[in-house]
C-alpha positions, -999 to +999 in steps of 0.1 A: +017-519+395+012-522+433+046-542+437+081-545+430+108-565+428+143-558+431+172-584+426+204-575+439+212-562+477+243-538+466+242-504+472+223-498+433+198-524+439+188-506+477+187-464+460+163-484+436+145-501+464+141-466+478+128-453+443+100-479+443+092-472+478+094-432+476+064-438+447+047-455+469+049-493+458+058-525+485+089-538+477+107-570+477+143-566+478+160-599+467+196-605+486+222-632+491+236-625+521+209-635+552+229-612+578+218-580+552+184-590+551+181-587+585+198-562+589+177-543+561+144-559+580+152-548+618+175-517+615+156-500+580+196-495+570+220-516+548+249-513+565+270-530+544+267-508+508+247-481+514+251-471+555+240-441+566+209-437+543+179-445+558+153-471+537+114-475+542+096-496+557+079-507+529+113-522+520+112-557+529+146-583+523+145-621+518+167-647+506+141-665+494+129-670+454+096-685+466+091-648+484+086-632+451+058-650+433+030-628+418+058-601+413+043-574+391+081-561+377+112-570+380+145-547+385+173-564+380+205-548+400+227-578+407+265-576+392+265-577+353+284-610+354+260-630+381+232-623+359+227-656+339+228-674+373+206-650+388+176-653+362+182-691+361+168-689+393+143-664+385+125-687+358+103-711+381+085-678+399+083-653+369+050-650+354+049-653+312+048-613+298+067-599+334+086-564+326+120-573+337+147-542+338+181-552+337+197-520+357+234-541+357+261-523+329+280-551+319+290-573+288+291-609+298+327-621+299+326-655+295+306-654+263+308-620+251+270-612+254+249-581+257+225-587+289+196-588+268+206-616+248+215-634+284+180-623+293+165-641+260+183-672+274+175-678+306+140-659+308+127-665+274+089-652+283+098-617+301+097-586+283+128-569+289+139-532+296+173-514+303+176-491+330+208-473+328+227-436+327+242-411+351+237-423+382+252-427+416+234-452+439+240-425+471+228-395+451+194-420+438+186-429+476+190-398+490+164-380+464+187-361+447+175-352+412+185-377+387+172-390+344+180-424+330+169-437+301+146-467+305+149-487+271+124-511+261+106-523+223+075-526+240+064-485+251+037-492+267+052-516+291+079-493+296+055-458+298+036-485+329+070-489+347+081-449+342+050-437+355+054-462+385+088-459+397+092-419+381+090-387+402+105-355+400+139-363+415+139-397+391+132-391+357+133-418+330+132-414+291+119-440+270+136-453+246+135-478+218+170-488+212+178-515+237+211-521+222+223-492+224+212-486+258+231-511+274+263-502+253+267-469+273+270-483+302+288-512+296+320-492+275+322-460+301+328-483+328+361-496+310+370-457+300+366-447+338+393-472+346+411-454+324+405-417+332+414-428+369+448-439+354+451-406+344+442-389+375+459-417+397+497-412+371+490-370+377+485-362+342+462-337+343+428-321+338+437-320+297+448-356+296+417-366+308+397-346+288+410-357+257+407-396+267+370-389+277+364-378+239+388-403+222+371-429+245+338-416+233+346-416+196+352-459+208+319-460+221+304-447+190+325-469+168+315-504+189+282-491+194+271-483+160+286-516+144+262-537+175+230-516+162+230-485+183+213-455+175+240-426+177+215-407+198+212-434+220+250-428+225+246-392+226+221-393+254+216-407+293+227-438+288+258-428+266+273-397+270+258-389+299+267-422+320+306-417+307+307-379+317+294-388+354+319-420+357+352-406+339+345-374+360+342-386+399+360-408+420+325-418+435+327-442+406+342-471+412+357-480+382+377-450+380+383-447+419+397-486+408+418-470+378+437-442+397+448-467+424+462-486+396+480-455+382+491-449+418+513-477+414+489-506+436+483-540+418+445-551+409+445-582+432+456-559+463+426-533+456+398-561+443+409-574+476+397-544+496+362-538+480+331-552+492+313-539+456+320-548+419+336-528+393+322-535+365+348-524+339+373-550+351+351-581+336+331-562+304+370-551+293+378-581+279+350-594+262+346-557+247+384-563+234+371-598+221+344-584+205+363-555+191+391-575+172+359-601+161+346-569+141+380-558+132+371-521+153+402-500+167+396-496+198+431-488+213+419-478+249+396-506+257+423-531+246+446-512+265+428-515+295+420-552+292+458-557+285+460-541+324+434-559+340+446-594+323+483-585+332+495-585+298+506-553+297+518-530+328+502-496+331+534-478+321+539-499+292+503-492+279+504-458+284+537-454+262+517-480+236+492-450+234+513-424+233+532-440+208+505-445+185+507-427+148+489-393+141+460-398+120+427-378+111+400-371+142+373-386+119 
């Protein structure tokens, strides 16, 4: 691979911009927005989600899908729920057997569908990956070490794409189990909303210990009853992911989660973001999904009952707490 392609001009889609460049590839970084283009193009700098970090040269930004024909691969970095209108446009310039990652950790909400199975939709002929664990765009950019785990059925496709974009501060692990790849990250962004509750009401290092593992044992439950391996879940792009999110208020699904504990309403801190938590959407359709397969999953549900408004924070905290003892398995 001489060149790369990455969709999605948000802080995660620029650190991976950088990871493609750092190994040496030109890069085509796909954004909306014409002012950040520029801005990317003429300062080497995007301002507006990553400022402060300086990009390469080799990074260059359009707004233009004709830009991108003869692509070699494909990251895809845009928001989780923009994806199915984002590939749709991808279709007329993507060439028939093209790797395409999905690095976005979402469930759609509209339909309840994994992004692969969005993929399979809308870009019927691409081969596609996962990209996902612990990882913080800022910490990516800058070179800091971090290990994902790059899922895909097809290894050698995926072994191509590691050995292109990997180095020794970005480190992915193949995997098989595309499923259970994209669970991870989609279910720890709606338990960070939760552990920043808990940090945001002052409950306590203990509190939010145990509603990491409870959450965890939720994970496990959805993800084994979709087809996830349980080492997939134990890994990168499961454990791994949910310790870095529930753990840091970099994250901003649980930076999201203790203003809400803090007492301020959803629309008031959507309202002051210029970036996407993911967890708000995916909760929802994981509580859909959930109660379709007849799963107890009392935290998700509780934290799609707050981000619908069906349910005050207060009043689905004391739901919790209120719940009856039972066994741990």
């Amino acid at each position: 691979m001489q060149t790369m392609t990455v969709v999605g001009g948000g802080a995660w889609g620029t650190a991976l911009a950088t990871v493609a460049a750092r190994a040496g590839l030109d890069v085509m970084l796909w954004v909306r927005e014409p002012e950040i283009a520029d801005t990317i193009n003429t300062t080497h700098e995007n301002t507006a989600f990553l400022p402060g970090i300086p990009l390469d040269p080799k990074i260059k930004a359009t707004t233009q899908v004709a830009d991108l024909v003869g692509l070699d691969a494909c990251l895809l970095a845009c928001p989780a729920q923009h994806l199915r209108a984002v590939t749709e446009e991808l279709s007329p310039v993507l060439p028939k057997g093209a790797l395409v990652a999905i690095c976005a950790k979402g469930i759609e909400q509209t339909s309840g569908k994994l992004m692969s199975e969005v993929l399979a939709e809308t870009l019927p002929h691409a081969v596609p990956a996962i990209l996902s664990g612990p990882s913080f765009a800022a910490d990516v950019a800058r070179g800091q070490p971090t290990a994902v785990t790059l899922a895909c059925r097809e290894e050698e496709k995926a072994s191509a794409l590691a050995e292109t974009i990997g180095s020794a501060t970005f480190r992915p692990y193949w995997s098989p189990d595309v499923v259970g790849a994209q669970i991870g990250g989609a279910i720890k962004n709606v338990l960070a909303i939760a552990c920043g509750i808990v940090d945001g009401k002052g409950f306590g290092e203990s509190a939010r210990a145990a509603l990491t593992a409870r959450g965890f044992a939720e994970m496990t439950r959805f993800g084994t009853t979709l087809g996830a391996a349980r080492e997939t879940l134990t890994g990168l792009s499961g454990l791994g992911d949910l310790i870095l999110t529930c753990t840091s208020t970099q994250s901003r699904n649980m930076s999201l989660g203790q203003a809400l504990g803090a007492g301020e309403t959803l629309e008031t801190i959507l309202a002051a973001r210029n970036n996407v938590a993911e967890g708000v959407y995916t909760a929802s359709a994981v509580r859909k999904i959930a109660t379709e397969r007849h799963l107890d999953m009392p935290i998700c549900a509780s934290i799609a009952d707050i981000v619908t408004g069906a349910q005050s924070v207060d009043d689905a905290i004391a739901s919790l707490l209120a719940r009856p003892f039972t066994a741990e398995l």
